[in-house]
N, CA, C and O atoms as a Tripos MOL2 file, in Angstrom:
@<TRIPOS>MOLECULE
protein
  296   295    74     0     0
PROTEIN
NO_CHARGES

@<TRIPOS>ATOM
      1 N          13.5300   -5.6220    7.1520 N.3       1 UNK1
      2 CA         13.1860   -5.1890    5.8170 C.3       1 UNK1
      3 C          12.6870   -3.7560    5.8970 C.2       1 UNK1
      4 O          11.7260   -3.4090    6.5830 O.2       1 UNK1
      5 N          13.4290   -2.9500    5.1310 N.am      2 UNK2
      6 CA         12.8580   -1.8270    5.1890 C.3       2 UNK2
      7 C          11.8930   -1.3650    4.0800 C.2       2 UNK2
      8 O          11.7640   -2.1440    3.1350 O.2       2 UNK2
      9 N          11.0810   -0.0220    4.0520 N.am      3 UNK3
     10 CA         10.2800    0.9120    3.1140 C.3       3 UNK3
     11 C          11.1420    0.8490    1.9840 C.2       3 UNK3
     12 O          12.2720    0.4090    2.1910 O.2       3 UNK3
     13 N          10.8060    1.2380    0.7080 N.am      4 UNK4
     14 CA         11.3960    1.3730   -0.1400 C.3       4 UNK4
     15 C          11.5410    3.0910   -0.4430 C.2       4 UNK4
     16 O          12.6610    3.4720   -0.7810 O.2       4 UNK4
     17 N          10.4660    4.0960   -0.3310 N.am      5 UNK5
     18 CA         10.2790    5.0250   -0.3390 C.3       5 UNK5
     19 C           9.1870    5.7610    0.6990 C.2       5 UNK5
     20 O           8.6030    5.1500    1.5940 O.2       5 UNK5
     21 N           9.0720    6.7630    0.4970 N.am      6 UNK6
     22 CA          8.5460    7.5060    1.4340 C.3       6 UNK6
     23 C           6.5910    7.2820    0.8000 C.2       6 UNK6
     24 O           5.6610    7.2420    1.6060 O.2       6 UNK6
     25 N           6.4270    7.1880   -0.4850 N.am      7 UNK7
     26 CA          5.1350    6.7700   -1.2820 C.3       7 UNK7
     27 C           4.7200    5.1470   -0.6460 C.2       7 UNK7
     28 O           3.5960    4.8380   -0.2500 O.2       7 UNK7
     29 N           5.6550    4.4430   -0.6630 N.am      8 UNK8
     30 CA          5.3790    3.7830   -0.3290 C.3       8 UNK8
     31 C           4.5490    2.8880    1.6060 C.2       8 UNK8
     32 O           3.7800    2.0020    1.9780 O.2       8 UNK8
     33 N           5.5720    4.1160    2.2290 N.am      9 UNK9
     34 CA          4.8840    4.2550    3.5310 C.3       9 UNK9
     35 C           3.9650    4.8410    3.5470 C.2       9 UNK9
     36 O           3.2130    4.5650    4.4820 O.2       9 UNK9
     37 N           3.4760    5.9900    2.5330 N.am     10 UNK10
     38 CA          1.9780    6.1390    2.9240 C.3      10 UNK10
     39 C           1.2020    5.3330    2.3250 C.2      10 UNK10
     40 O           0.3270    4.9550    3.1040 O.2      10 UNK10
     41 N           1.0800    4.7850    1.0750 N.am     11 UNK11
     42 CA          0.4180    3.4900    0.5130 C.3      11 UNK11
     43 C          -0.1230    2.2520    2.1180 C.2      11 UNK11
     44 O          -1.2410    1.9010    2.4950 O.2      11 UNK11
     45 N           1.0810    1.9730    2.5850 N.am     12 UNK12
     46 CA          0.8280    0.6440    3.7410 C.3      12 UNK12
     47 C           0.5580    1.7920    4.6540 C.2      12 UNK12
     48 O           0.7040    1.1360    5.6850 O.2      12 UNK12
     49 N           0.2610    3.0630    5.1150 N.am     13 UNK13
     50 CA         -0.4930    4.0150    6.2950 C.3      13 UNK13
     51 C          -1.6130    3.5670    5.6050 C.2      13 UNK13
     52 O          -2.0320    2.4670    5.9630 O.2      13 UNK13
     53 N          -2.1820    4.1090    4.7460 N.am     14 UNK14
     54 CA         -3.6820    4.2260    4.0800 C.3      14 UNK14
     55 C          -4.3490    2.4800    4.0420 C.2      14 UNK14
     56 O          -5.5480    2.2930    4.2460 O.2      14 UNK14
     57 N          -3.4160    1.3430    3.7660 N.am     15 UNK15
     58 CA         -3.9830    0.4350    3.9740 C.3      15 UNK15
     59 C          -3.9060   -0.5590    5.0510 C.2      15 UNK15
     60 O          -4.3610   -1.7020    5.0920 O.2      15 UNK15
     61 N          -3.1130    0.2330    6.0720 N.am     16 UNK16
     62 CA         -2.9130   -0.9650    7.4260 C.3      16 UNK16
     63 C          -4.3780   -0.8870    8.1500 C.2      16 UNK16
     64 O          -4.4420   -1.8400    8.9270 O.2      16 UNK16
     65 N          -5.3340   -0.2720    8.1820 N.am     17 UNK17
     66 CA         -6.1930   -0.7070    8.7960 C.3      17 UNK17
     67 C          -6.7850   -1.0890    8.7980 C.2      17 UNK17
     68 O          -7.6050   -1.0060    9.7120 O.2      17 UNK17
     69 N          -6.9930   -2.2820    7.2320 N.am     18 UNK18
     70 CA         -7.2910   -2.9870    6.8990 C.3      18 UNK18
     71 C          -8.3690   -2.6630    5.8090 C.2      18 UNK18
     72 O          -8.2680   -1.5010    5.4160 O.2      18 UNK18
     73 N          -9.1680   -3.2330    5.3370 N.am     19 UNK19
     74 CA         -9.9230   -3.2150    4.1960 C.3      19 UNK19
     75 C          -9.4180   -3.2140    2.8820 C.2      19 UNK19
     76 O          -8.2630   -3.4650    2.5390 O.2      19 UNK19
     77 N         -10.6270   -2.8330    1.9920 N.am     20 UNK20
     78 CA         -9.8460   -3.2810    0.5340 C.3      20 UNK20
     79 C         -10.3610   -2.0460    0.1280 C.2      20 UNK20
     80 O         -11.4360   -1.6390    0.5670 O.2      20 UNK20
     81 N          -9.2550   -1.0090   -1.1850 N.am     21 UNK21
     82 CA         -9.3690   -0.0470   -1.5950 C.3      21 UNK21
     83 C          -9.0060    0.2350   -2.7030 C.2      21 UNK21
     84 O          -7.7890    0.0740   -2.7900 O.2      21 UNK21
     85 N          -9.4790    0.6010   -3.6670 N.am     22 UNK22
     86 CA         -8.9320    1.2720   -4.9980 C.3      22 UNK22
     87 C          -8.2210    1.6770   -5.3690 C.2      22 UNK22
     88 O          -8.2350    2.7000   -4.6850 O.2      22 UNK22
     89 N          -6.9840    1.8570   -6.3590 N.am     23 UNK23
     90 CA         -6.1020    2.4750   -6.8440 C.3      23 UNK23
     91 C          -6.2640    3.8610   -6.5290 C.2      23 UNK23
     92 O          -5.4200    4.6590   -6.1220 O.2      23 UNK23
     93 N          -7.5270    4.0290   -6.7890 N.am     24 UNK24
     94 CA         -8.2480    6.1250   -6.9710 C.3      24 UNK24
     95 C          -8.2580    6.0660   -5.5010 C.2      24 UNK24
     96 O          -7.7070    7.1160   -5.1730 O.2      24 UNK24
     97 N          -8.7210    5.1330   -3.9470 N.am     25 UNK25
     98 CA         -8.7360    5.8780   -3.3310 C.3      25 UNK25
     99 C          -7.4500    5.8140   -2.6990 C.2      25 UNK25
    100 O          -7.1710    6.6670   -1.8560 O.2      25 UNK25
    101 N          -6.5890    4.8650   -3.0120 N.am     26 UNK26
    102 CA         -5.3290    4.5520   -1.9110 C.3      26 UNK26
    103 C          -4.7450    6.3390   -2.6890 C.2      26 UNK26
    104 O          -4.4930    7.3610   -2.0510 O.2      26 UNK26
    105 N          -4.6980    6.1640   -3.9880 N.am     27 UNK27
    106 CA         -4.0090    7.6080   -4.2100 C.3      27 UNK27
    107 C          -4.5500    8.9840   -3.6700 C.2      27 UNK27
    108 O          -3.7460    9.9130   -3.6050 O.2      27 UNK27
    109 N          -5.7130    9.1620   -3.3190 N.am     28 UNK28
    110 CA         -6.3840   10.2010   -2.5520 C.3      28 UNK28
    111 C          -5.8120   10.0530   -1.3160 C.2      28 UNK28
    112 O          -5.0620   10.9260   -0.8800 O.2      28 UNK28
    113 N          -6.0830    8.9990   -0.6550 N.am     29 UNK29
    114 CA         -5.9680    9.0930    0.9550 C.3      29 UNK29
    115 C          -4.6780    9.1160    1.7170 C.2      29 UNK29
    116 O          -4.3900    9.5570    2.8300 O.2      29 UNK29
    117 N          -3.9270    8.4540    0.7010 N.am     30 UNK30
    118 CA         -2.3920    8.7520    0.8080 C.3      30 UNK30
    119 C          -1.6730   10.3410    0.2580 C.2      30 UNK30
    120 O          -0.5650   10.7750    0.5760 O.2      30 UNK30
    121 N          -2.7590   11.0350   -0.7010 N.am     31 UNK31
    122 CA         -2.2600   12.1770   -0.7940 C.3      31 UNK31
    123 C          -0.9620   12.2520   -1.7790 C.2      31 UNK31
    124 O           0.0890   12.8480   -1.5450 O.2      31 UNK31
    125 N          -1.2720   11.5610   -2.8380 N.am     32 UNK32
    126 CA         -0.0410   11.1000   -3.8330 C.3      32 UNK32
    127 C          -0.6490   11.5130   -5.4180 C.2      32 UNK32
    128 O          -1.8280   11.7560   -5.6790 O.2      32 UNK32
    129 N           0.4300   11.5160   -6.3150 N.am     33 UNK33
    130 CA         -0.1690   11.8620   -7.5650 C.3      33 UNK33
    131 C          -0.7420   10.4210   -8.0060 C.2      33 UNK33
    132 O          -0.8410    9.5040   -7.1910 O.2      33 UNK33
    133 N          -1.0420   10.3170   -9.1060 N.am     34 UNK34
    134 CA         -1.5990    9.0020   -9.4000 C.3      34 UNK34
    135 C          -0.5820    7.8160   -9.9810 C.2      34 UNK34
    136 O          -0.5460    6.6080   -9.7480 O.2      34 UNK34
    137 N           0.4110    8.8620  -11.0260 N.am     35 UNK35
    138 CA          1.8710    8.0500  -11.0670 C.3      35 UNK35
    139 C           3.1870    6.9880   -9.8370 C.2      35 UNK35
    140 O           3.8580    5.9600   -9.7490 O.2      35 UNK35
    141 N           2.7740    8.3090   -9.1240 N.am     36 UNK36
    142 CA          3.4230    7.6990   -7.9520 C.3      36 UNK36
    143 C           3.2110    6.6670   -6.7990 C.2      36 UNK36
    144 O           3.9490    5.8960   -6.1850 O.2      36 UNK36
    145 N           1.5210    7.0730   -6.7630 N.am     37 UNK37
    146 CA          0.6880    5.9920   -6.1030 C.3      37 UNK37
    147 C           0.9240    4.5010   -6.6190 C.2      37 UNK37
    148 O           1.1440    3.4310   -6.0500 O.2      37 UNK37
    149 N           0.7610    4.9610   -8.1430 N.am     38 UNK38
    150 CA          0.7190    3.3640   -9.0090 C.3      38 UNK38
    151 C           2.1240    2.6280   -8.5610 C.2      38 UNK38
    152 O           2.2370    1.4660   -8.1700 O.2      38 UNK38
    153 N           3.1120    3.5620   -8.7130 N.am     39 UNK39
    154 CA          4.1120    2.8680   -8.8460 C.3      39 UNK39
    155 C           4.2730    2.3180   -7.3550 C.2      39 UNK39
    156 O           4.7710    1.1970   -7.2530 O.2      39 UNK39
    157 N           4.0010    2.8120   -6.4980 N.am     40 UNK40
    158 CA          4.1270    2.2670   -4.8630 C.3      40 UNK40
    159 C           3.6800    1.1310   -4.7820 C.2      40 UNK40
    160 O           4.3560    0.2110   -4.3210 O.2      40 UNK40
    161 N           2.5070    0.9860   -5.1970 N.am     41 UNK41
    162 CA          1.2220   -0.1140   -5.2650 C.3      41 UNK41
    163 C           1.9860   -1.5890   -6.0040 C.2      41 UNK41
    164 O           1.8320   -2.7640   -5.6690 O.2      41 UNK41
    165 N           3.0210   -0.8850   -7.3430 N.am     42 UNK42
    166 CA          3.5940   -2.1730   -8.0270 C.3      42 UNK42
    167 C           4.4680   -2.2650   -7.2340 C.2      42 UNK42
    168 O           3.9270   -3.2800   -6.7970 O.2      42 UNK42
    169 N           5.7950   -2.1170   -6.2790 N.am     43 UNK43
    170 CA          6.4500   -2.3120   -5.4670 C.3      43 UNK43
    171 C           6.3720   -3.1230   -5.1520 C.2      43 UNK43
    172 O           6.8590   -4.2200   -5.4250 O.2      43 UNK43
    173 N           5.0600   -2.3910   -3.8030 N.am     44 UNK44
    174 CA          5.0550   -3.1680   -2.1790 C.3      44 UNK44
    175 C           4.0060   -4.4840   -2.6410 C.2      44 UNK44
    176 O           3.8630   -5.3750   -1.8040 O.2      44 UNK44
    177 N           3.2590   -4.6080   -3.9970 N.am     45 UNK45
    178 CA          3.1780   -6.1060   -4.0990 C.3      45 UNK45
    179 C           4.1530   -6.6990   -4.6480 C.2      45 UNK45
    180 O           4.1410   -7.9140   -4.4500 O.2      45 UNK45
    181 N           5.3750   -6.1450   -5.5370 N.am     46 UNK46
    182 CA          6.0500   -7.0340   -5.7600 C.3      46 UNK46
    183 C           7.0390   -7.7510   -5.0920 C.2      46 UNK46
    184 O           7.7840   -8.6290   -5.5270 O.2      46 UNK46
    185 N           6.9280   -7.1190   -3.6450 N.am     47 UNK47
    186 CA          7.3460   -7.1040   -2.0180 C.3      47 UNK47
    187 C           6.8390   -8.3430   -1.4180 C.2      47 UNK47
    188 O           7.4270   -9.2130   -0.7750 O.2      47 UNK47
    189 N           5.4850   -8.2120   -1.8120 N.am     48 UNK48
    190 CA          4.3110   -9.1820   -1.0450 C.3      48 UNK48
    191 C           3.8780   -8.5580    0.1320 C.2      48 UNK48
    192 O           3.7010   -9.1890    1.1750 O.2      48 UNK48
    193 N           3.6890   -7.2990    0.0150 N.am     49 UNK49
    194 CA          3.3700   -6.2810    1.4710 C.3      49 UNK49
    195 C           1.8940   -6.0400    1.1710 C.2      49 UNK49
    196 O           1.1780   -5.7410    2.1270 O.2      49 UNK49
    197 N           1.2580   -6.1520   -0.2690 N.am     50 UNK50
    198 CA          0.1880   -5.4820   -0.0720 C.3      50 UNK50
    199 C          -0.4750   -6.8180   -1.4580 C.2      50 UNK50
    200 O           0.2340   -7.2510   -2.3660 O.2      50 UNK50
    201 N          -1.5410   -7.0950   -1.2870 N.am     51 UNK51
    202 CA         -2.2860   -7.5790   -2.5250 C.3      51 UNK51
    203 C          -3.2830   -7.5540   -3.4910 C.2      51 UNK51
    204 O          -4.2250   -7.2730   -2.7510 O.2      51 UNK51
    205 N          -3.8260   -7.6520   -4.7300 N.am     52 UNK52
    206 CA         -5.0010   -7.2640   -4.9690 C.3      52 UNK52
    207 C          -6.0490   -8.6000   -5.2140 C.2      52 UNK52
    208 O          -5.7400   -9.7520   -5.5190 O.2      52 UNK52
    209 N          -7.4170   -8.0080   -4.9640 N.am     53 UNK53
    210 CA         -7.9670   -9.2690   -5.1060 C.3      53 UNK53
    211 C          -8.3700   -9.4980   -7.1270 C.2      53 UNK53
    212 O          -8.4440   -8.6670   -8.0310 O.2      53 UNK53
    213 N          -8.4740  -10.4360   -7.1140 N.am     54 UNK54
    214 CA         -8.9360  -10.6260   -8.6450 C.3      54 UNK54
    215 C         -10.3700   -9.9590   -8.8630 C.2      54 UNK54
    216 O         -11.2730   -9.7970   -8.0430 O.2      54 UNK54
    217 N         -10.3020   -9.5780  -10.3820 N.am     55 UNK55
    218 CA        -11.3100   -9.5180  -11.0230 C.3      55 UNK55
    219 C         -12.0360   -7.8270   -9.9500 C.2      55 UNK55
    220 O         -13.0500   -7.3540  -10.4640 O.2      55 UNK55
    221 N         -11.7130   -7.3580   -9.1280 N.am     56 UNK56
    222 CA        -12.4080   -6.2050   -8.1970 C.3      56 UNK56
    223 C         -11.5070   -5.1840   -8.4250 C.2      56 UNK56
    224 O         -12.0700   -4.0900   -8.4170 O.2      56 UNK56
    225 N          -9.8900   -5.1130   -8.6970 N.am     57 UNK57
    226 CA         -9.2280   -3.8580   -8.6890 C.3      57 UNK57
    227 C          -9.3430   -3.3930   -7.6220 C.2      57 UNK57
    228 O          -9.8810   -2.3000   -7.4490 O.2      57 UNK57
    229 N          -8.9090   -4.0500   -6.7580 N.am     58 UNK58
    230 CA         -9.1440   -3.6670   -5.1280 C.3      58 UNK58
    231 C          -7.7980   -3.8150   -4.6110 C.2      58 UNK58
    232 O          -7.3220   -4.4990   -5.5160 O.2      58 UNK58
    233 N          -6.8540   -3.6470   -3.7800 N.am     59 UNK59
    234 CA         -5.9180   -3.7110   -2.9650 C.3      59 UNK59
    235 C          -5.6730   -3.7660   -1.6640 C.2      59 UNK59
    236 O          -5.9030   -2.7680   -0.9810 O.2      59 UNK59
    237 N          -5.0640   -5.1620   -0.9710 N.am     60 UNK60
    238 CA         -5.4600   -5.0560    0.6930 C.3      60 UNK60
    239 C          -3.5660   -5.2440    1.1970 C.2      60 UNK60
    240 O          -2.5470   -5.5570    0.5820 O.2      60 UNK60
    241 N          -3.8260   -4.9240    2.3570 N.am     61 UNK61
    242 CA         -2.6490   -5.2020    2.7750 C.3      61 UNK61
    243 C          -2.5740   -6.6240    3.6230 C.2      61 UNK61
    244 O          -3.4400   -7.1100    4.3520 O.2      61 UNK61
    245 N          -1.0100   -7.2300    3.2280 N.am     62 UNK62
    246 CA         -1.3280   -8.4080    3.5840 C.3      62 UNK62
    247 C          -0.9350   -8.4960    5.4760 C.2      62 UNK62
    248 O          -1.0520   -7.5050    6.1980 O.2      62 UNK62
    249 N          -0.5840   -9.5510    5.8700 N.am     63 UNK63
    250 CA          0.2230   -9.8500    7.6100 C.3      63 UNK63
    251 C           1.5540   -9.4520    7.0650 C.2      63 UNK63
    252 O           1.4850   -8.3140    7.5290 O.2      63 UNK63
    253 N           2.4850   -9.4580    6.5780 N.am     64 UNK64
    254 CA          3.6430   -9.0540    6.2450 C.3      64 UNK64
    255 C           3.9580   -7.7460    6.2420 C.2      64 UNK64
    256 O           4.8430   -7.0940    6.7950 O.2      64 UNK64
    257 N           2.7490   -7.3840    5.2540 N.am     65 UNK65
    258 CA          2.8120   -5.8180    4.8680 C.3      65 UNK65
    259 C           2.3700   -4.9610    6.2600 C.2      65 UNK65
    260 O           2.6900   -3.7740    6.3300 O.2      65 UNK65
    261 N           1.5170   -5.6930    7.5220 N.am     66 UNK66
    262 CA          0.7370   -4.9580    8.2270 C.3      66 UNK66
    263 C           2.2070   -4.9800    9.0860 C.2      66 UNK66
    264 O           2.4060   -3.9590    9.7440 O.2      66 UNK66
    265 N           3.4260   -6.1980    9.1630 N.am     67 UNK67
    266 CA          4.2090   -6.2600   10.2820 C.3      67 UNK67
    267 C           5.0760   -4.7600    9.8770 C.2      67 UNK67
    268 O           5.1300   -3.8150   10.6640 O.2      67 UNK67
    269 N           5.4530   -4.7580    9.0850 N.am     68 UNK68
    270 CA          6.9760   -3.5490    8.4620 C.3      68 UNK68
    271 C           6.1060   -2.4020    8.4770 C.2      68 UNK68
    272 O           6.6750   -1.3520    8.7760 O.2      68 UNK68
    273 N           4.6460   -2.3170    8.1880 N.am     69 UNK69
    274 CA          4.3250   -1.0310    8.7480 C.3      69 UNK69
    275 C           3.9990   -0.6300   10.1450 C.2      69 UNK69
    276 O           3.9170    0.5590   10.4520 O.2      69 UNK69
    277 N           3.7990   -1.6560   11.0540 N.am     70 UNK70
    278 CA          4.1390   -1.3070   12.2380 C.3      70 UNK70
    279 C           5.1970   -1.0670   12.7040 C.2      70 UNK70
    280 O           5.3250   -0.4950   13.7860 O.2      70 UNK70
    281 N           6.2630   -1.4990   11.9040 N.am     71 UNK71
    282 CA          7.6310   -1.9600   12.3210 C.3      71 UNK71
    283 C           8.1260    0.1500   12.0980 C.2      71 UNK71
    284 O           8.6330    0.9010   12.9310 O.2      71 UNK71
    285 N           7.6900    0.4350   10.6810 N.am     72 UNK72
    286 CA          7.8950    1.6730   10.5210 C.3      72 UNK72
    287 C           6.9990    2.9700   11.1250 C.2      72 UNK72
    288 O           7.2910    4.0520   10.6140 O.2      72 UNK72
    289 N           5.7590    2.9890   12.3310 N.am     73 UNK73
    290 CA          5.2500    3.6940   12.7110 C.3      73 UNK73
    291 C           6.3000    5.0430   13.5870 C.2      73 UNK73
    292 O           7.4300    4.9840   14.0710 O.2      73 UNK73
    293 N           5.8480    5.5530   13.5410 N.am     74 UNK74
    294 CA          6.7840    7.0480   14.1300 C.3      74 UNK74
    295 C           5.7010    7.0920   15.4380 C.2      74 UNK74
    296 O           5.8070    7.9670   16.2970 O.2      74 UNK74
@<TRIPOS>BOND
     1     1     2 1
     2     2     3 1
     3     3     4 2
     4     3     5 am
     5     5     6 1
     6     6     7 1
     7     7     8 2
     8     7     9 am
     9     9    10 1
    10    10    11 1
    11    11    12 2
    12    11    13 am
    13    13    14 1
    14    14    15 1
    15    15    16 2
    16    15    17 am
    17    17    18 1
    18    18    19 1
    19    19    20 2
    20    19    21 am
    21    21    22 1
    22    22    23 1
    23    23    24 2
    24    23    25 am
    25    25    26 1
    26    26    27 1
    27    27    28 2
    28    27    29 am
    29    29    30 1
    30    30    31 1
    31    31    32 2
    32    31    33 am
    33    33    34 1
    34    34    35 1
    35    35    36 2
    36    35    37 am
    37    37    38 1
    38    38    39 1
    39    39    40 2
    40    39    41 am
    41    41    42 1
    42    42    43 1
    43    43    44 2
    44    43    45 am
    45    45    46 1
    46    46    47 1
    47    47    48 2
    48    47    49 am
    49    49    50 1
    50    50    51 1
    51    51    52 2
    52    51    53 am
    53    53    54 1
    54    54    55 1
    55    55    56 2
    56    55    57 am
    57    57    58 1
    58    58    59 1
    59    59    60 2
    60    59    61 am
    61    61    62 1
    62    62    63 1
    63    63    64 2
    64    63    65 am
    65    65    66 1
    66    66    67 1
    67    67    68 2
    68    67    69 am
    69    69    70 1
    70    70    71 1
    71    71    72 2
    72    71    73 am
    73    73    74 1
    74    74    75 1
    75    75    76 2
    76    75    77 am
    77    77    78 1
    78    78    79 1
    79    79    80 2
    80    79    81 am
    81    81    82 1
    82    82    83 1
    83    83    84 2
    84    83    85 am
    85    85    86 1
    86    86    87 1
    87    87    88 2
    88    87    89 am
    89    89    90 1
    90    90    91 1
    91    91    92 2
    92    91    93 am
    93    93    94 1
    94    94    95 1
    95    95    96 2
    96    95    97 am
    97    97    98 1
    98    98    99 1
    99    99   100 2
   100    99   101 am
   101   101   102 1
   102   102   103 1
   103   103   104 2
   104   103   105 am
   105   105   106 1
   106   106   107 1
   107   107   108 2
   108   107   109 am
   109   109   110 1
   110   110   111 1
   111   111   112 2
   112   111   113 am
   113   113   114 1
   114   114   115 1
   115   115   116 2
   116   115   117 am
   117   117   118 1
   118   118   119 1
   119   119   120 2
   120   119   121 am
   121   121   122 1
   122   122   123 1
   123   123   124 2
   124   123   125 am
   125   125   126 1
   126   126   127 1
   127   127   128 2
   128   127   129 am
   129   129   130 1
   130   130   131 1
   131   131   132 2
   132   131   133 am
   133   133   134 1
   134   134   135 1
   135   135   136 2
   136   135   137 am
   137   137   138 1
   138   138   139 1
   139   139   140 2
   140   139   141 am
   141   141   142 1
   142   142   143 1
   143   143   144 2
   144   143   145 am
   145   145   146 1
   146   146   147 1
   147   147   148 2
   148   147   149 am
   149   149   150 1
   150   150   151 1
   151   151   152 2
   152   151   153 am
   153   153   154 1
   154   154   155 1
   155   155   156 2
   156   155   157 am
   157   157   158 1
   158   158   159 1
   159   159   160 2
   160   159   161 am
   161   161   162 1
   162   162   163 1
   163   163   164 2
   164   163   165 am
   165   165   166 1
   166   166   167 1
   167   167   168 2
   168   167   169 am
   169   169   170 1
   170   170   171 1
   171   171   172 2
   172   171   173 am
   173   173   174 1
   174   174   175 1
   175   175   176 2
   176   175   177 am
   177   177   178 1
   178   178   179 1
   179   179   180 2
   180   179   181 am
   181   181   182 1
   182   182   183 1
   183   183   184 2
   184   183   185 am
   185   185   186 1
   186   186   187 1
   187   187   188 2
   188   187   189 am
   189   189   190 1
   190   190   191 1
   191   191   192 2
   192   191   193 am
   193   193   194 1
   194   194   195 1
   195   195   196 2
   196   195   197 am
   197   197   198 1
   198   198   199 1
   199   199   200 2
   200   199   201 am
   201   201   202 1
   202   202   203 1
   203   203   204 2
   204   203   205 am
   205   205   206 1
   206   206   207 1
   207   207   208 2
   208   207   209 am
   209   209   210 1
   210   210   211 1
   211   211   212 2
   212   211   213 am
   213   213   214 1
   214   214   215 1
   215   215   216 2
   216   215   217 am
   217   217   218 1
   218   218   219 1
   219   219   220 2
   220   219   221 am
   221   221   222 1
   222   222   223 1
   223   223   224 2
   224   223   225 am
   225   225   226 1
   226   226   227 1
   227   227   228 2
   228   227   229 am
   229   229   230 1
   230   230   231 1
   231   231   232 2
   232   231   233 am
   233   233   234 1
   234   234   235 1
   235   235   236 2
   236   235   237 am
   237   237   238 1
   238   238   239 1
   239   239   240 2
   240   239   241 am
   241   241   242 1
   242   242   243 1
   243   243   244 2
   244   243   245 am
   245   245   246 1
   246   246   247 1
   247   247   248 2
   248   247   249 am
   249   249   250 1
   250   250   251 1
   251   251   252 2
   252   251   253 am
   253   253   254 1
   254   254   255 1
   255   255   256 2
   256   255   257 am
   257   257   258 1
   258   258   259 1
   259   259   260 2
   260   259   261 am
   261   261   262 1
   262   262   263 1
   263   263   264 2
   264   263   265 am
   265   265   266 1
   266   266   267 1
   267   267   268 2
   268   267   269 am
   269   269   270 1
   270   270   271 1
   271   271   272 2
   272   271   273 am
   273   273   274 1
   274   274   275 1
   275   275   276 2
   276   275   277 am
   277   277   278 1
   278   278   279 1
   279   279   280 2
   280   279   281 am
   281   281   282 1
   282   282   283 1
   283   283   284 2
   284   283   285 am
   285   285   286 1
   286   286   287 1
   287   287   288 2
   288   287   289 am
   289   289   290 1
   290   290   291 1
   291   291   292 2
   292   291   293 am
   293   293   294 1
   294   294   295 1
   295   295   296 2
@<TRIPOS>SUBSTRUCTURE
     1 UNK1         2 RESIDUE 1 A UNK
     2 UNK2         6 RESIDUE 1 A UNK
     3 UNK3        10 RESIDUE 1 A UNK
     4 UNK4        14 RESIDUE 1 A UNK
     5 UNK5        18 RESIDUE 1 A UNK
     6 UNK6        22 RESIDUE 1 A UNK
     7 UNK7        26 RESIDUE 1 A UNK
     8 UNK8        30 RESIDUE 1 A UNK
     9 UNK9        34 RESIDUE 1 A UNK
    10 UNK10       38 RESIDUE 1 A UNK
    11 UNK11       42 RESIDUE 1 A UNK
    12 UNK12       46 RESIDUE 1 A UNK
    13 UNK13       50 RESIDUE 1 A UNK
    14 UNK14       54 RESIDUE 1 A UNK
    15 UNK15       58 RESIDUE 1 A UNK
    16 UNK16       62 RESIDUE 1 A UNK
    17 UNK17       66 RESIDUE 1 A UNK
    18 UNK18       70 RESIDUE 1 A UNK
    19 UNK19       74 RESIDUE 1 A UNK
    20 UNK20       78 RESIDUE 1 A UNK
    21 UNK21       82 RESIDUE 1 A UNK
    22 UNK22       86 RESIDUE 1 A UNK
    23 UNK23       90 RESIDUE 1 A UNK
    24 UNK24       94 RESIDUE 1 A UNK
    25 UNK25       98 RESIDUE 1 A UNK
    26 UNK26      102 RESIDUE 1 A UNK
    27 UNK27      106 RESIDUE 1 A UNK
    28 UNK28      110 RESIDUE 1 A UNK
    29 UNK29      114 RESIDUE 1 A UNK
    30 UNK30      118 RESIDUE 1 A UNK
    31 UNK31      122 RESIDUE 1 A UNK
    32 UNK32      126 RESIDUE 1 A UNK
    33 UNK33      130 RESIDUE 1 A UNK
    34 UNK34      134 RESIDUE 1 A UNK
    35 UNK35      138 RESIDUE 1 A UNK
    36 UNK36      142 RESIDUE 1 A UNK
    37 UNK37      146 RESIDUE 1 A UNK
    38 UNK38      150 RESIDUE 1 A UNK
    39 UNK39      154 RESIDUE 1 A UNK
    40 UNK40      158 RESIDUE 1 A UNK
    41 UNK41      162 RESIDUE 1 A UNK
    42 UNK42      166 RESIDUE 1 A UNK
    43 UNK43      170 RESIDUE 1 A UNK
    44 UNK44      174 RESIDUE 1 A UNK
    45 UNK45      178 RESIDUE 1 A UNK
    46 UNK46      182 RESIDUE 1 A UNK
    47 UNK47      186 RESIDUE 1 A UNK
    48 UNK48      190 RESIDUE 1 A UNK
    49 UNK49      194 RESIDUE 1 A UNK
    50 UNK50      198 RESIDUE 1 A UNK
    51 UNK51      202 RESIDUE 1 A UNK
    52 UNK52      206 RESIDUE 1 A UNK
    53 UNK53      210 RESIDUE 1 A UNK
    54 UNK54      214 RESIDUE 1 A UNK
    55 UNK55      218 RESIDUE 1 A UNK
    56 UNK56      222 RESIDUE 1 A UNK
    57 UNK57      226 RESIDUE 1 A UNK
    58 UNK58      230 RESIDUE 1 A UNK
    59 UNK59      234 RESIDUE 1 A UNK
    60 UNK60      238 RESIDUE 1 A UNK
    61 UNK61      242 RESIDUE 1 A UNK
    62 UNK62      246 RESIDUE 1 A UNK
    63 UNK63      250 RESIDUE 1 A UNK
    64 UNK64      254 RESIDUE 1 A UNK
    65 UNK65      258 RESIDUE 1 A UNK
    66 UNK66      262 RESIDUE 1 A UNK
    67 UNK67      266 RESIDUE 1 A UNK
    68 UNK68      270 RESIDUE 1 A UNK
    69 UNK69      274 RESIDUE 1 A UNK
    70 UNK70      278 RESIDUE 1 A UNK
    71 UNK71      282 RESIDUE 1 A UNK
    72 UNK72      286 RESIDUE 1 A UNK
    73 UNK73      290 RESIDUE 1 A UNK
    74 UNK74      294 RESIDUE 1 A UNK
């Protein structure tokens, strides 16, 4: 299974090391506009690569999402 885009590999960079992070910071730390961030974010969960928890607006990456981004490390 591959990346879908290049937004999207930095989305699963910024969250493979686990923890849970914000829309505002995955788009900072990934270095993305906020449009583009969002749209990565709806993707790679609609992938099942990445998830959010309820009710927190938080986003983690799941075992799936952590395998294809290892799978895609340079």
């Amino acid at each position: 299974m591959g990346i879908g885009t290049l937004a999207e590999t930095a989305v699963l960079a910024v969250l493979a090391p686990g923890g849970m992070l914000t829309a505002d910071q995955i788009t900072r730390d990934a270095q993305l506009t906020e449009w583009i961030a969002r749209r990565a974010i709806g993707q790679l969960e609609s992938r099942g690569l990445i998830m959010a928890t309820p009710y927190d607006a938080r986003w983690s990456i799941t075992p799936r999402g952590v395998a294809v981004a290892q799978a895609h490390q340079y």
